[in-house]
C-alpha positions, 0 to 999 in steps of 0.5 A, spaced: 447 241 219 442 243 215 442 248 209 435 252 209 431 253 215 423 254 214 420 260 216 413 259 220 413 252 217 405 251 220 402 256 217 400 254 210 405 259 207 412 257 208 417 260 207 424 257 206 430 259 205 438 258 206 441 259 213 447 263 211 443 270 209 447 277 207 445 282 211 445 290 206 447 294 212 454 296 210 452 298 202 452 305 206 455 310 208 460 312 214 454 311 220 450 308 216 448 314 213 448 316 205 451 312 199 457 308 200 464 310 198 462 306 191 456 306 189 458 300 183 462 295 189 456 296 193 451 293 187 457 289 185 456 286 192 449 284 191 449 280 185 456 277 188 452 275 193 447 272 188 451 268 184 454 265 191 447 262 193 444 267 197 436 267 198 435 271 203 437 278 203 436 283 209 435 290 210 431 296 213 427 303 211 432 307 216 439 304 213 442 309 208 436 311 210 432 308 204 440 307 200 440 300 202 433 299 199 433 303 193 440 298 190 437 292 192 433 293 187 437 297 182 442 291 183 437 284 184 429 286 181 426 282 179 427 278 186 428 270 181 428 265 188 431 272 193 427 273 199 427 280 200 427 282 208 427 289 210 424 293 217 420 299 220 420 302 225 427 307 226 427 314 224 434 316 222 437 324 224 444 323 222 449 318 222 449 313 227 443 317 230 436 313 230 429 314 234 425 308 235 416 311 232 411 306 233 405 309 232 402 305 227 400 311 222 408 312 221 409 303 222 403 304 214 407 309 211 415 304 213 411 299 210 408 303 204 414 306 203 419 300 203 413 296 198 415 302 193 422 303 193 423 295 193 417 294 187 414 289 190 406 288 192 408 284 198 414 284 203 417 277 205 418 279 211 417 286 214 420 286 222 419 291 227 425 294 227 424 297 235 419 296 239 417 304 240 416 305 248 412 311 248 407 308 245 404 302 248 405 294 244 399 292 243 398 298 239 404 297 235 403 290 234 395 290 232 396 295 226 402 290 223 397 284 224 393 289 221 398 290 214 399 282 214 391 282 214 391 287 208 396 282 205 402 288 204 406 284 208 407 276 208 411 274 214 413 277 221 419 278 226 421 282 230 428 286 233 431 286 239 426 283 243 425 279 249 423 272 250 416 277 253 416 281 248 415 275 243 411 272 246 406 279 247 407 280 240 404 272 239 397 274 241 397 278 235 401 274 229 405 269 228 412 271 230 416 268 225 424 271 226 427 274 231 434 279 229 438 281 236 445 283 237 448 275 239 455 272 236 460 268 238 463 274 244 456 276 246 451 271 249 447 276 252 441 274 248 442 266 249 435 265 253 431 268 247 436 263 242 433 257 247 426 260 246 426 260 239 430 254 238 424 251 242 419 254 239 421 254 231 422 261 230 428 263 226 433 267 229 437 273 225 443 275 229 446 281 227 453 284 228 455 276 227 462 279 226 462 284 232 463 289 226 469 284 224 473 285 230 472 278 231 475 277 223 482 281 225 488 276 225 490 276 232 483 276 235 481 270 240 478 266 234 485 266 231 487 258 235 481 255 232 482 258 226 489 257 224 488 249 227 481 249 222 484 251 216 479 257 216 479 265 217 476 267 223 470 270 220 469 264 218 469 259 224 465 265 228 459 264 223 461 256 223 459 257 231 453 261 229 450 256 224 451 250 229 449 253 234 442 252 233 438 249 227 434 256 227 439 260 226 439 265 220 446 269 220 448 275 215 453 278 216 454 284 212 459 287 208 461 293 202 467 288 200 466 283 194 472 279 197 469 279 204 463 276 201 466 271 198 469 270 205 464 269 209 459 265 205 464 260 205 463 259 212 457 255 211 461 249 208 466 249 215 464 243 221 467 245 227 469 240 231 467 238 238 474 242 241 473 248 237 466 249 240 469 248 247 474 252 245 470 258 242 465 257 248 470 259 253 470 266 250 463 268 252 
């Protein structure tokens, strides 16, 4: 099983980084919404993550909002060897409250915004974080091919997509990541899983541990791990990693032992009978 993947590999300026990532959603607060209960755990947890080989490190404008991104670079600037990814494209009204906006003056001011507030002149990666259904997709897509013309940005992926919108938004630039809602009890996005491992395009699976309801003991991952020697979390991101060589997970935590947790996932191999077993969840 490989340990890094390389993002848009054709294209002059790839971008490699290690398949098991950190995703910043959960240095928050309760609904995704203000500063975490402890500001120190949560800047903790991010130099943790460091430590323990972590290059790519995802986050978005409308998580805090602007709280996620204001630690990572209070905790990681200047980014030595990170890949800093964030999003666009959400507004925010209050906890768990949030409102897709794709006009492409608000999509300049998300990426103007996030340049700022994570000291950067370029992002890695800049991904749509919804596609704005009130305004038409080529218009969306036409202003971020327009923000990676103008160098603001250097890579681009979307969110919550189909297999049509990607292919839709490829008229437009290249597509180099794909983030939707998939884990080991929720297949629903396997068709687009297929699609990138055939086309080459990282795939970011968010909610990976189902907001860790597949981590608590008792859960239905239980029987493999205890035969494997792991926690649960640790055989759902093993799953994730083996289930397809673009795979990019990264699961998200404000827990500094969680953290340790999960990132030992990337040294598990699971056997052809747990990957049955795991299987017959879905």
């Amino acid at each position: 099983m490989d340990a890094t993947f390389t993002l848009a590999p054709g294209s002059g300026d790839p971008l490699t980084v290690r398949r098991l990532g950190f995703g910043a959603m959960r240095i928050t607060g309760d609904g995704v919404w203000g500063d975490p209960p402890d500001l120190d755990e949560a800047r903790a947890v991010l130099r943790r993550a460091v430590e323990l080989g972590v290059d790519f490190i995802d986050t978005a404008d409308a998580y805090g909002p602007d709280v996620s991104e204001d630690l990572i670079r209070e905790a990681l600037h200047p980014y030595r060897g990170l890949v800093i990814a964030t999003k666009g494209g959400l507004t925010r009204q209050g906890p768990n409250a949030w409102e897709p906006v794709g006009r492409p003056a608000y999509l300049r001011q998300c990426v103007l915004m996030s340049l700022r507030r994570l000291g950067v002149d370029r992002i890695d990666l800049w991904q749509l974080h919804r596609i704005d259904p009130h305004v038409p997709a080529d218009e969306q897509f036409g202003a971020i091919a327009e923000f990676q013309r103008e160098g603001l940005i250097r890579h681009i992926g979307l969110s919550e997509v189909s297999i049509d919108d990607v292919e839709a938004a490829r008229r437009h630039f290249d597509v180099v990541s794909v983030q939707n809602h998939y884990n080991v009890a929720n297949r629903s996005a396997e068709d687009l899983v297929d699609y990138c491992t055939e086309h080459g395009i990282g795939f970011i699976p968010w909610y990976p541990l189902a907001g860790r309801d597949l981590a608590v003991p008792g859960s239905p991952l239980a029987d493999v791990a205890a035969r494997v020697g792991a926690t649960t979390s640790q055989v759902a991101l093993a799953w994730l990693l083996q289930r397809s060589p673009v795979m990019l997970p990264i699961p998200g935590t404000g827990s500094v032992r969680h953290l340790e947790e999960n990132c030992a996932a990337a040294s598990l191999q699971l056997d052809a009978a747990a990957i049955e077993q795991l299987d017959e969840l879905a």
